[in-house]
TIRO-2110 file (N, C-alpha, C; in Angstrom, 1 decimal):
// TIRO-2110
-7.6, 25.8, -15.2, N, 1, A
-8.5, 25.2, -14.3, CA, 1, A
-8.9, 26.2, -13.2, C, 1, A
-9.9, 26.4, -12.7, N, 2, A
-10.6, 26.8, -12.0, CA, 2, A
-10.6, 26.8, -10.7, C, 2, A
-10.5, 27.3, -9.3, N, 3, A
-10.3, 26.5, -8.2, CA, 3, A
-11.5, 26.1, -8.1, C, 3, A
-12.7, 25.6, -8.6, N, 4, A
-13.6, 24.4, -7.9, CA, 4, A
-13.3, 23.4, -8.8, C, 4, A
-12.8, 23.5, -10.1, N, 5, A
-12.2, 22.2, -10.9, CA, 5, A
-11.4, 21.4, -10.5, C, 5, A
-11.8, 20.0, -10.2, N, 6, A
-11.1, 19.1, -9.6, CA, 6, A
-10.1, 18.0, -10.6, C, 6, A
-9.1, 17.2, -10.7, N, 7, A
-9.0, 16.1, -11.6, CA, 7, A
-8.7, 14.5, -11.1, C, 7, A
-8.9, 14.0, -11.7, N, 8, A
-8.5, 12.4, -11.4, CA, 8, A
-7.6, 12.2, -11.9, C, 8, A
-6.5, 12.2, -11.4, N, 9, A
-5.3, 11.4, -12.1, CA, 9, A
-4.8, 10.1, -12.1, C, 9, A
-5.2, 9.5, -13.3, N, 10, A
-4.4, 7.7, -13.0, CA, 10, A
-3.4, 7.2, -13.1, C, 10, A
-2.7, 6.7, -12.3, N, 11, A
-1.2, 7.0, -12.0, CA, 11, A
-0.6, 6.2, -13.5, C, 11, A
0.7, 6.3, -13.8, N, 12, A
1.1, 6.1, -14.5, CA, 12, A
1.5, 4.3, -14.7, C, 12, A
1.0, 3.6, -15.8, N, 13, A
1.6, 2.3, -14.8, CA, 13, A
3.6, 2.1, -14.8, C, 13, A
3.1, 0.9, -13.6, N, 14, A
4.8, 1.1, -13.2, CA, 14, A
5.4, 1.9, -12.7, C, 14, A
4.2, 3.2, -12.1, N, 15, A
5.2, 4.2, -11.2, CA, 15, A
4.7, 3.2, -9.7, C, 15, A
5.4, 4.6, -8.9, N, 16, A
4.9, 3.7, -7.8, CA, 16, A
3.9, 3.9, -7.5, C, 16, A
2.8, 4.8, -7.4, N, 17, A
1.8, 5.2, -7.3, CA, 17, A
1.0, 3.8, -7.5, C, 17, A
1.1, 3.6, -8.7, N, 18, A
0.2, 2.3, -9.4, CA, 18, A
0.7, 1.5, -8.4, C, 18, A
1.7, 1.0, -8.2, N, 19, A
2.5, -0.1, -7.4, CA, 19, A
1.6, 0.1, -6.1, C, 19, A
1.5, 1.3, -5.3, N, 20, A
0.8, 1.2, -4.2, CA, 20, A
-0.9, 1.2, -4.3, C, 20, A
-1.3, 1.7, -5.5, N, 21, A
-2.8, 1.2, -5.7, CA, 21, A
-3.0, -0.4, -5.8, C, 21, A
-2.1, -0.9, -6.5, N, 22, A
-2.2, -2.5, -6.8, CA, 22, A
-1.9, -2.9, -5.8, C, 22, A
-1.2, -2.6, -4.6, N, 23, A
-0.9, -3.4, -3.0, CA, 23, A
-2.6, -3.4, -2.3, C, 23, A
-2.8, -1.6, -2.8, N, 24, A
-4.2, -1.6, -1.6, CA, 24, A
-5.1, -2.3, -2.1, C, 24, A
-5.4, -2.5, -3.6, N, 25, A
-6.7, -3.6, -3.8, CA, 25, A
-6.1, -4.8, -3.5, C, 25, A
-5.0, -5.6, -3.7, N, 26, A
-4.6, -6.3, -3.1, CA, 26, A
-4.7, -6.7, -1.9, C, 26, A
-4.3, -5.7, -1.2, N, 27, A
-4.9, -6.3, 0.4, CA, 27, A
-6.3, -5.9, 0.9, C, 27, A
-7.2, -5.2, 0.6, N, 28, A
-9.0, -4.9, 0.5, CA, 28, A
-9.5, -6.2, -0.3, C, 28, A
-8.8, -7.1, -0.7, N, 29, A
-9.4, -8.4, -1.4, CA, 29, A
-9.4, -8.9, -0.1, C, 29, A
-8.2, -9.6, -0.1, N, 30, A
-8.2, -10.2, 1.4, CA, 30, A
-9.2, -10.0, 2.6, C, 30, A
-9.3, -8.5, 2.8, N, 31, A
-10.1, -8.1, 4.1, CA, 31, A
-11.2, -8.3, 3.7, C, 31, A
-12.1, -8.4, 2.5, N, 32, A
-13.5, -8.7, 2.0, CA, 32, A
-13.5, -10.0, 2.3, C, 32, A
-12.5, -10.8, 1.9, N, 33, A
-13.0, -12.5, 1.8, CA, 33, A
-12.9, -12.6, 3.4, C, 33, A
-12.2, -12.2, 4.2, N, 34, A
-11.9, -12.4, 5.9, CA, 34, A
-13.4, -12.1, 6.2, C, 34, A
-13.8, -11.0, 5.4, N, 35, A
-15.3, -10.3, 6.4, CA, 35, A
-16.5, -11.3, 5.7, C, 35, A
-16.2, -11.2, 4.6, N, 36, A
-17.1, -12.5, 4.1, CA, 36, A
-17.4, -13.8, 4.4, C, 36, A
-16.2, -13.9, 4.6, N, 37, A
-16.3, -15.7, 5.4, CA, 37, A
-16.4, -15.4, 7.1, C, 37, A
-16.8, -14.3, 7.5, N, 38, A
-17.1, -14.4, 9.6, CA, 38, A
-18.0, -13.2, 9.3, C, 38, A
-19.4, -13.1, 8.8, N, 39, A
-20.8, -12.6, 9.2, CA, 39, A
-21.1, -11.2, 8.4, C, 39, A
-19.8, -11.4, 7.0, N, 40, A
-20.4, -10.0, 6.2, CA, 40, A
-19.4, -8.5, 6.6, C, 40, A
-19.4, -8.4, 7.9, N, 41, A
-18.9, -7.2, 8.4, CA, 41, A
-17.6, -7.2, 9.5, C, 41, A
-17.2, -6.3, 9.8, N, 42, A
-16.0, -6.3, 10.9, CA, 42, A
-15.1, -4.9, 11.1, C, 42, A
-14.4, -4.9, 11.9, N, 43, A
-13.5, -4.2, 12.9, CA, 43, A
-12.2, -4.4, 12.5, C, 43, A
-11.9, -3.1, 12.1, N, 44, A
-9.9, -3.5, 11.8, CA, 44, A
-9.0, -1.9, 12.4, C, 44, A
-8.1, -2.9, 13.4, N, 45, A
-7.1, -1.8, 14.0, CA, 45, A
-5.8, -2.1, 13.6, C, 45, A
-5.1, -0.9, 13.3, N, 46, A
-3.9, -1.0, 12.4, CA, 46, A
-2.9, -0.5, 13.4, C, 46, A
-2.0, -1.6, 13.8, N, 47, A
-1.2, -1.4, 14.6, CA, 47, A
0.1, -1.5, 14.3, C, 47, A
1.6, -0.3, 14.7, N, 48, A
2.4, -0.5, 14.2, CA, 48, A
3.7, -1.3, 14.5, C, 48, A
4.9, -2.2, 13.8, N, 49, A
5.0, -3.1, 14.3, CA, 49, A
6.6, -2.9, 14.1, C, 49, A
6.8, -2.0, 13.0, N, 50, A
8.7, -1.4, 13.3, CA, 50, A
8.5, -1.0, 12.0, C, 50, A
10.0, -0.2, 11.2, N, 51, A
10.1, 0.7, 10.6, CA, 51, A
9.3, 0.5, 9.2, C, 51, A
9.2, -0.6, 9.2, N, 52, A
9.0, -1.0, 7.3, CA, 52, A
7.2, -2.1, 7.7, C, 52, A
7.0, -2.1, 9.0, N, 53, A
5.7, -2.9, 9.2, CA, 53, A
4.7, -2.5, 9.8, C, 53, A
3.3, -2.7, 9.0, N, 54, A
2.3, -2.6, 9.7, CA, 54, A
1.4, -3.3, 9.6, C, 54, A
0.9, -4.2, 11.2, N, 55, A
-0.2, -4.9, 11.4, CA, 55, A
-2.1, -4.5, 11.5, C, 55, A
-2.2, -5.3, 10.5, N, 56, A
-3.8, -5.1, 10.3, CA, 56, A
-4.6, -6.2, 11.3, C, 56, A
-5.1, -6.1, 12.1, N, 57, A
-5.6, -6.8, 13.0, CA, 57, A
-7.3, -7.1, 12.7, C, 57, A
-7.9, -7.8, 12.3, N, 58, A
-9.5, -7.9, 11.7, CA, 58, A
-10.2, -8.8, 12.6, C, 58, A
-11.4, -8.3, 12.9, N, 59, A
-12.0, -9.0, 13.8, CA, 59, A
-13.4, -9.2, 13.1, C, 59, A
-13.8, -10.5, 12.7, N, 60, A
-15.1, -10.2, 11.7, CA, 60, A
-16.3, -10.5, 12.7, C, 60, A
-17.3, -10.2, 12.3, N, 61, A
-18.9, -10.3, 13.4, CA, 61, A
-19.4, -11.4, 13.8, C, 61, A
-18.7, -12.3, 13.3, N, 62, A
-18.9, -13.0, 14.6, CA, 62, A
-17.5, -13.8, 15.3, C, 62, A
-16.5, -12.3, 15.3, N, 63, A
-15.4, -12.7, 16.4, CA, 63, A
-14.7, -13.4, 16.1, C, 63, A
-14.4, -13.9, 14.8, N, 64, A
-13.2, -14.7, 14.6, CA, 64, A
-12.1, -13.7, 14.3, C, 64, A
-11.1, -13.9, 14.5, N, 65, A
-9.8, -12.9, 14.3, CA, 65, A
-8.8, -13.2, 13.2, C, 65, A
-8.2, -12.3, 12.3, N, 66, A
-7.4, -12.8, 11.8, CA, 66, A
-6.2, -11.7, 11.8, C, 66, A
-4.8, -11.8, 11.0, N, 67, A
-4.2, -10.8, 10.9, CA, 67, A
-3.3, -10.6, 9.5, C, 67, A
-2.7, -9.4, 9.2, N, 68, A
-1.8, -9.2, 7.9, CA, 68, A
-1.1, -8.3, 8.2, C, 68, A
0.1, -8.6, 7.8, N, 69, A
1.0, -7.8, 8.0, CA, 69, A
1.4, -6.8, 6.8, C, 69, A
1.1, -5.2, 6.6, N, 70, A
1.9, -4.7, 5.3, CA, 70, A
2.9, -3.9, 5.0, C, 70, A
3.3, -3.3, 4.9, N, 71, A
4.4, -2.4, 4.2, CA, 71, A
4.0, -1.0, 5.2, C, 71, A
3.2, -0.5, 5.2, N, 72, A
3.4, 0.6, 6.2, CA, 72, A
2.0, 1.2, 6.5, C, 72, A
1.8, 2.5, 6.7, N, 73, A
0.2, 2.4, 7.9, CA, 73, A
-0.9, 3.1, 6.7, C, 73, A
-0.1, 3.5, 5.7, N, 74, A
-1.1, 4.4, 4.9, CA, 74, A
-1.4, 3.4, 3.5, C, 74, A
-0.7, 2.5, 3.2, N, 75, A
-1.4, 1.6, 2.9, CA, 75, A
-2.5, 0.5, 3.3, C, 75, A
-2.0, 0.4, 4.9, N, 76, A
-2.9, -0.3, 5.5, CA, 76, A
-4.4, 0.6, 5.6, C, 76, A
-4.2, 1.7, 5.9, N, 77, A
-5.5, 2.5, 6.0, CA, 77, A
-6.1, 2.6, 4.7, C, 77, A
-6.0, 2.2, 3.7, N, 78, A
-6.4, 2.8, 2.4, CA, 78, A
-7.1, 1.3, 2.2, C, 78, A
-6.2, 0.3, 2.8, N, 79, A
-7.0, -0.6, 2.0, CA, 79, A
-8.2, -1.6, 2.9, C, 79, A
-8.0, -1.6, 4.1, N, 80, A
-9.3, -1.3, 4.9, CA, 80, A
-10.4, -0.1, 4.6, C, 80, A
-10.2, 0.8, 4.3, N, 81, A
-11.6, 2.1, 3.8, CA, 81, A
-11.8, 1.3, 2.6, C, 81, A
-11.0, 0.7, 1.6, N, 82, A
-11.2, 0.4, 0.0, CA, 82, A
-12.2, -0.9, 0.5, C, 82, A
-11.6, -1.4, 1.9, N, 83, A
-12.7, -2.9, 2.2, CA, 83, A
-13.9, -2.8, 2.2, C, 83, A
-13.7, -1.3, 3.3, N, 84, A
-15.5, -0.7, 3.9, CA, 84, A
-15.6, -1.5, 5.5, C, 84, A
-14.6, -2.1, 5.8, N, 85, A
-14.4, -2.1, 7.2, CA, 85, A
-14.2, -1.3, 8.1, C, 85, A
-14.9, -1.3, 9.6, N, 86, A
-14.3, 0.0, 10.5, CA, 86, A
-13.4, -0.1, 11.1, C, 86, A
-12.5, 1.5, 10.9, N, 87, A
-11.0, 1.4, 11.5, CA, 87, A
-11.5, 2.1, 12.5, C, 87, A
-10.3, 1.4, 13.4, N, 88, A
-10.2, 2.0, 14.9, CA, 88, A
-8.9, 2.9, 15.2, C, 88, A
-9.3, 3.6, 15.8, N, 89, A
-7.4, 4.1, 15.6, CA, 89, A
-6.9, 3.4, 17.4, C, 89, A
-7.4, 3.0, 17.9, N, 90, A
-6.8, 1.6, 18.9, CA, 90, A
-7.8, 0.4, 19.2, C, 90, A
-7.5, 0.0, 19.4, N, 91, A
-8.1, -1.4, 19.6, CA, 91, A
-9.1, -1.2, 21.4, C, 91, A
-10.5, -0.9, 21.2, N, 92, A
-11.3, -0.6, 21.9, CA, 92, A
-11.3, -1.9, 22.6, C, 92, A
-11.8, -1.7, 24.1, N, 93, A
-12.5, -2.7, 25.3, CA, 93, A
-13.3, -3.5, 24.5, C, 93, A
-14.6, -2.8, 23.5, N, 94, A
-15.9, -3.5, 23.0, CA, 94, A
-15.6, -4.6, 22.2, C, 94, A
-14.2, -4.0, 21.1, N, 95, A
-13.5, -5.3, 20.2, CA, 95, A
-12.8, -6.8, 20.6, C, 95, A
-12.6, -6.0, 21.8, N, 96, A
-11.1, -6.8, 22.4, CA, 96, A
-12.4, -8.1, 23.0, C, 96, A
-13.3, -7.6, 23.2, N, 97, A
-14.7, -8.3, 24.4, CA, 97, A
-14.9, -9.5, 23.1, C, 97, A
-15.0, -8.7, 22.0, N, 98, A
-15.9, -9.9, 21.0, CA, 98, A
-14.9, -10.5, 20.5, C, 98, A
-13.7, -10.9, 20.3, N, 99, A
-12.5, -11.7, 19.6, CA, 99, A
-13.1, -13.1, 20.7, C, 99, A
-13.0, -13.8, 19.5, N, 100, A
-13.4, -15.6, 19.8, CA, 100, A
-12.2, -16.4, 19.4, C, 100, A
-11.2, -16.4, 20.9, N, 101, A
-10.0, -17.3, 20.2, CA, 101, A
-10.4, -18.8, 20.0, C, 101, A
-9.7, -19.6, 19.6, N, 102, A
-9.9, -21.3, 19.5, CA, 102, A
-8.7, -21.6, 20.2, C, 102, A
-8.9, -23.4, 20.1, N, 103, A
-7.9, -23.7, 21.0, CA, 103, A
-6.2, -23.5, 20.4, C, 103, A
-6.5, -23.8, 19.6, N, 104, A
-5.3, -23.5, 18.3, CA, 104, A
-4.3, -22.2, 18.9, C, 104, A
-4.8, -21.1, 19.3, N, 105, A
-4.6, -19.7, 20.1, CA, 105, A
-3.8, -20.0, 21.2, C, 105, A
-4.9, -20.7, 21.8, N, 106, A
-4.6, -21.3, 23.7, CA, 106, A
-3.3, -22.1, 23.5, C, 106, A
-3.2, -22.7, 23.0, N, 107, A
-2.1, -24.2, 22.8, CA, 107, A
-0.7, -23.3, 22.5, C, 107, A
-1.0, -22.8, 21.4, N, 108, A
0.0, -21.7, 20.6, CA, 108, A
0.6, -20.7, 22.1, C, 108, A
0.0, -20.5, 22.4, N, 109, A
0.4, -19.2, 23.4, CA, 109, A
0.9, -19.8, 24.8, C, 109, A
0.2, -21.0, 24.9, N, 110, A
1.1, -21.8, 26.4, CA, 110, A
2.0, -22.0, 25.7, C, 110, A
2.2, -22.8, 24.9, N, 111, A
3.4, -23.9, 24.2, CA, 111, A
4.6, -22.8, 24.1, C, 111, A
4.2, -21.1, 23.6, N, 112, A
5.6, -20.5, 23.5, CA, 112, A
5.6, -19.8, 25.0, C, 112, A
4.9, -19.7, 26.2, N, 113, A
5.1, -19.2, 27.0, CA, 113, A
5.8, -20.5, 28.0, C, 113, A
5.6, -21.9, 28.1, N, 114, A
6.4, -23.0, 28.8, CA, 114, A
7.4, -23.5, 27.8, C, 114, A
8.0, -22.9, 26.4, N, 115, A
8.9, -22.9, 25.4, CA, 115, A
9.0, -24.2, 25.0, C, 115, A
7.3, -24.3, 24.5, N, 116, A
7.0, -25.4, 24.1, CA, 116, A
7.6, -25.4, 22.6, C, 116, A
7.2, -26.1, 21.7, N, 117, A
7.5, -26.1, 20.1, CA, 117, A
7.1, -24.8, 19.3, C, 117, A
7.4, -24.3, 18.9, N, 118, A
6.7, -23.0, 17.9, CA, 118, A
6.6, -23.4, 16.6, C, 118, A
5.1, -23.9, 16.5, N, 119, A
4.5, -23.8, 14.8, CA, 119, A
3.8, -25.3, 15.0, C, 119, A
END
């Protein structure tokens, strides 16, 4: 091979390679139907959440929010790019401006801040 010869390698099935390709279309499904069902397009910041977790935070265009939690940050980035959603590497003023909570949010967040019921 050549140094401008490139190759594609497809992982083997059942290695983990495969194992982590089938997580990231797995979760780029999800982020499509999230962006699909709030205006087509959206905003996703991947935030980390302890040793084994990382949160994907999705804001779709018209401000509804949702979130998922995965296995670690290089899956999460792979499968947001595989969505075609824009990553932020923090969660911008502009984003944080357009999140449209419901009351559902409001209720949830007094109820565990006066140790009201959780769920």
């Amino acid at each position: 091979m050549t140094d401008t010869e490139t190759t594609t390698a497809t992982p083997e099935p059942g290695s983990p390679d495969a194992r982590v390709e089938r997580q990231v279309r797995r979760i780029a499904k999800h982020i499509e139907r999230f962006t699909a069902a709030h205006g087509g397009g959206g905003d996703a910041v991947v935030e980390y959440v302890g040793r084994d977790a990382t949160r994907i935070v999705l804001v779709g265009t018209d401000g509804a929010w949702g979130d998922q939690v995965v296995r670690n940050r290089d899956i999460a980035r792979a499968a947001i790019v595989k969505a075609g959603v824009t990553l932020h590497e923090e969660f911008p003023n502009e984003l944080a401006a357009k999140v449209r909570t419901t009351e559902f949010e409001w209720s949830r967040m007094a109820g565990l801040q006066l140790g009201g019921a959780q769920g």
